[in-house]
SERO-4910 file (N, C-alpha, C, O; in steps of 0.05 Angstrom, whole numbers):
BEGIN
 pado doro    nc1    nc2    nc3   cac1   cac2   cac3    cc1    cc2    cc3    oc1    oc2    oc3
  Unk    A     17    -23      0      0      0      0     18     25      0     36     25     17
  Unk    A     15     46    -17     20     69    -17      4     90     -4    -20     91     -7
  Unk    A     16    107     10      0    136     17     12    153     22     33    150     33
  Unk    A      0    180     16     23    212     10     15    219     34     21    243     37
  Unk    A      0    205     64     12    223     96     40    214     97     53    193     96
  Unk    A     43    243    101     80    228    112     79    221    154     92    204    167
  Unk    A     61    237    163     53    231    191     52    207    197     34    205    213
  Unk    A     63    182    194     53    149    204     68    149    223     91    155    225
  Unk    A     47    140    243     70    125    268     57     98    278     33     93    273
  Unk    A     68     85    289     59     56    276     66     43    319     84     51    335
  Unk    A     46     26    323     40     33    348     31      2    359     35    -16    343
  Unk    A     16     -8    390     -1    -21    389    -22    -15    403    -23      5    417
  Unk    A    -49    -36    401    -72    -16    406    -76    -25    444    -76    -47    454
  Unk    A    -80     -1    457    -77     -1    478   -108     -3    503   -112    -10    526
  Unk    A   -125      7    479   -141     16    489   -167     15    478   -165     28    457
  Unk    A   -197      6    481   -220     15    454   -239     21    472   -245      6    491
  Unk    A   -250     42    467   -279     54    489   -294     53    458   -289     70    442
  Unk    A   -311     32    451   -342     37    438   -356     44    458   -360     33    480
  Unk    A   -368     75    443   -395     83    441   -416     79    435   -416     55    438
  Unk    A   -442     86    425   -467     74    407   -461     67    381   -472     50    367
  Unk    A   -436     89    371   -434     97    349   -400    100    334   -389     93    313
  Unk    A   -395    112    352   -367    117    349   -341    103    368   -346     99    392
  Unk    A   -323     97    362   -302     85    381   -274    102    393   -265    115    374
  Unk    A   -260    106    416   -248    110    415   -219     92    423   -219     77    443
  Unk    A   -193     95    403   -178     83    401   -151     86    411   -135     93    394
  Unk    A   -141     83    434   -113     95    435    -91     71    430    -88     49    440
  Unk    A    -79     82    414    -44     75    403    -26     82    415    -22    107    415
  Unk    A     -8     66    429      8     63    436     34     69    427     45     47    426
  Unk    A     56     95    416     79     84    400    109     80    413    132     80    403
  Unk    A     99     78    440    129     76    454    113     85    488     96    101    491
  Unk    A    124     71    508    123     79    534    122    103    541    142    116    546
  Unk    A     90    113    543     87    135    554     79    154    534     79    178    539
  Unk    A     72    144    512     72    164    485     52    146    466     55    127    450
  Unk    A     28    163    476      4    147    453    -15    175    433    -15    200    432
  Unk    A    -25    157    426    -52    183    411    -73    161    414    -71    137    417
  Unk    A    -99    185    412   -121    171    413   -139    184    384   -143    207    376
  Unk    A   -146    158    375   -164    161    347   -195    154    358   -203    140    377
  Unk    A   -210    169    339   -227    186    337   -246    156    310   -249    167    288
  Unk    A   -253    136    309   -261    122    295   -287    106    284   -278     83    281
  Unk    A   -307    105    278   -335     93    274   -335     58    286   -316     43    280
  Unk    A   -350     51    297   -348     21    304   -349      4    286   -345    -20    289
  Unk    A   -354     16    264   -358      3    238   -336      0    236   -332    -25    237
  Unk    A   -316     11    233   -293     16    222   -270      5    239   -249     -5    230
  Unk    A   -274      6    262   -254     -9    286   -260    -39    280   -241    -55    283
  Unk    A   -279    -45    273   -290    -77    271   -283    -89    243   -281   -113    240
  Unk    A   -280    -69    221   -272    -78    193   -236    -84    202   -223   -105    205
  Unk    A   -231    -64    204   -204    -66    212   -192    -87    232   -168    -93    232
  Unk    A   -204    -93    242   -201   -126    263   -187   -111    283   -165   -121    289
  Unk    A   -195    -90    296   -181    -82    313   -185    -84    339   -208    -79    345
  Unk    A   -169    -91    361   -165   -105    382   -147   -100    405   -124    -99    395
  Unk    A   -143    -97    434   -128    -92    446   -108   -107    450   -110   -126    466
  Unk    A    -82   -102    434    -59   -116    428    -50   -122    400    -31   -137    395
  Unk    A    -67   -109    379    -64   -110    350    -49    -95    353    -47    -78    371
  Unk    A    -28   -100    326    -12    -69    316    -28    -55    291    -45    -65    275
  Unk    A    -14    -22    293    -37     -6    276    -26     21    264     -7     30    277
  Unk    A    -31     31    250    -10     57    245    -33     77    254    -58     73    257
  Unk    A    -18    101    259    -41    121    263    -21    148    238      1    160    240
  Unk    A    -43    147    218    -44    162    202    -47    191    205    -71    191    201
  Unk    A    -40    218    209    -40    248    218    -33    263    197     -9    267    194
  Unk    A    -50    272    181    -64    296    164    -70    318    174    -93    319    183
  Unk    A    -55    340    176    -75    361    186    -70    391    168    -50    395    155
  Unk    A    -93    412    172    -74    431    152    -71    453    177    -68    477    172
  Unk    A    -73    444    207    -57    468    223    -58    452    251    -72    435    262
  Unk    A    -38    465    256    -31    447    293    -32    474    307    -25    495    296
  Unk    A    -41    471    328    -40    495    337    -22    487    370    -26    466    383
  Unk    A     -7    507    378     -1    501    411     11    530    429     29    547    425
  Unk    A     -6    526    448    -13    541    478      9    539    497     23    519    500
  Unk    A     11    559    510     24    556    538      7    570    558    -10    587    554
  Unk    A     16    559    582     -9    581    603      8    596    608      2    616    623
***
């Protein structure tokens, strides 16, 4: 498979909170350093995804923004 995000970080899955509707997913990519995706249950379940699968988390964005207090 090819794809033009250059953002991959490639992880394992740590975590899955289904909702009614939506899932949430956190990835794992090193001790102490995860992200959490944002995903349809549809879509966590096509993907065979599971606590202890590996998974990339894909990051697209066209602005980051960051705060200090």
């Amino acid at each position: 498979m090819q794809i033009n995000t250059r953002n991959r970080w490639q992880g394992i899955v740590k975590a899955i909170k289904n909702g009614n509707i939506i899932a949430e997913v956190t990835l794992e990519m090193a001790p102490n350093i995860s992200v959490i995706a944002i995903a349809s249950k549809v879509s966590v379940e096509a993907l065979g995804l599971e606590v202890g699968s590996k998974a990339n988390a894909l990051i697209k964005s066209t602005e980051v923004t960051l705060a200090i207090d």
